[in-house]
Wavefront OBJ file of the C-alpha trace (Angstrom):
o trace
v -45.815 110.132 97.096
v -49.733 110.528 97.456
v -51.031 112.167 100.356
v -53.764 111.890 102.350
v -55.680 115.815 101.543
v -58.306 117.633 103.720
v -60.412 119.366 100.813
v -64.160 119.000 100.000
v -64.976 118.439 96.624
v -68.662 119.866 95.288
v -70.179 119.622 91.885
v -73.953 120.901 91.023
v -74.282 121.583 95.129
v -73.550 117.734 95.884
v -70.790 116.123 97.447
v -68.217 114.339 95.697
v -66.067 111.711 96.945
v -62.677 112.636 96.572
v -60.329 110.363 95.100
v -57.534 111.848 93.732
v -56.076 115.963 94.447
v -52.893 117.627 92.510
v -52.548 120.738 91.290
v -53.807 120.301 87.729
v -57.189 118.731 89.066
v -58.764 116.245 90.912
v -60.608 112.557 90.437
v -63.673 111.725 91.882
v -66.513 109.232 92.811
v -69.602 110.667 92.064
v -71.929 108.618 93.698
v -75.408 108.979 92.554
v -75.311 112.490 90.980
v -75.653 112.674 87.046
v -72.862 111.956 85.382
v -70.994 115.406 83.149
v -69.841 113.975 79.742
v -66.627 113.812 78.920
v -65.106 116.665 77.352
v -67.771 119.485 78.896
v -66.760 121.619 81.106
v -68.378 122.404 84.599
v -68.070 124.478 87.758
v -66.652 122.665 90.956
v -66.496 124.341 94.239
v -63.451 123.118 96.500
v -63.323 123.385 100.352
v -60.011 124.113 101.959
v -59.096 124.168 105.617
v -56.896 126.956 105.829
v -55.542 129.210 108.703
v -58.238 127.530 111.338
v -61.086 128.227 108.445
v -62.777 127.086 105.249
v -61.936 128.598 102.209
v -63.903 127.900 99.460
v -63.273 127.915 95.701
v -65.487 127.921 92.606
v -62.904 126.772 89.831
v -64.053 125.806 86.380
v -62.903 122.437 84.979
v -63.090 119.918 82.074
v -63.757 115.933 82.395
v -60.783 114.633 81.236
v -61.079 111.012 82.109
v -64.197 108.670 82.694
v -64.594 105.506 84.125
v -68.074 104.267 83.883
v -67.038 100.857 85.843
v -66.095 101.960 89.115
v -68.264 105.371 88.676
v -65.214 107.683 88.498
v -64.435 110.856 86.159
v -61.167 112.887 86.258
v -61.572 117.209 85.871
v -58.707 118.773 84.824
v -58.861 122.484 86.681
v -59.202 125.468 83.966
v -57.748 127.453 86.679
v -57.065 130.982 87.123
v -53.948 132.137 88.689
v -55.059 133.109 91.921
v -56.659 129.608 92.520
v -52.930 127.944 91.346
v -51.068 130.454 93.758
v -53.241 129.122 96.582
v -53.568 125.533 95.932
v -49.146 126.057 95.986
v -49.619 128.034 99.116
v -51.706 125.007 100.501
v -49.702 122.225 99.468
v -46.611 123.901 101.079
v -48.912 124.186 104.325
v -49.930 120.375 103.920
v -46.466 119.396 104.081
v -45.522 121.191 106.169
v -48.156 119.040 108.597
v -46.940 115.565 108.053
l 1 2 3 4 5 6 7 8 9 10 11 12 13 14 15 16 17 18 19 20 21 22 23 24 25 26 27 28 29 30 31 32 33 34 35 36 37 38 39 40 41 42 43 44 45 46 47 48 49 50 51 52 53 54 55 56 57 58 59 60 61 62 63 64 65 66 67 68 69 70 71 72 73 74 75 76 77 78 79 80 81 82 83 84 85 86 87 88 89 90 91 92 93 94 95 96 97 98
């Protein structure tokens, strides 16, 4: 089942709508911002609410998918394991929520 996420998506200090969140990566609408190619790999910066805060992390990632139609691209996180032990961490606290 898809749920309904909390996290701000940023790429090259711009907002991203977010479309799509799971642990492997995340889809997007980028709006007006210059499109990455497909295939390169970029920083994104990801906004969590977490314990009453923002927590905030810079996670490299590679554009997986790209959908020039409805202005879309798909990253696929090259994470580190301290960003995948947190994004579990948050999940569990999401559904814990519903």
């Amino acid at each position: 089942a898809r749920h309904k996420v909390p996290v701000q998506l940023f790429y090259d200090n711009q907002h991203l709508k977010l479309i799509d969140f799971s642990l492997g990566g995340v889809g997007a609408e980028l709006g007006n911002i210059q499109s990455p190619d497909s295939g390169s790999t970029l920083k994104l910066v990801l906004i969590f609410p977490y314990n009453v805060e923002n927590v905030g992390w810079e996670v490299s990632a590679k554009v997986v998918r790209v959908d020039p139609k409805n202005n879309f691209k798909a990253f696929e996180f090259i994470e580190d394991e301290s960003f995948k032990k947190f994004s579990l961490v948050f999940y569990k606290e999401m559904r814990k929520m519903k």
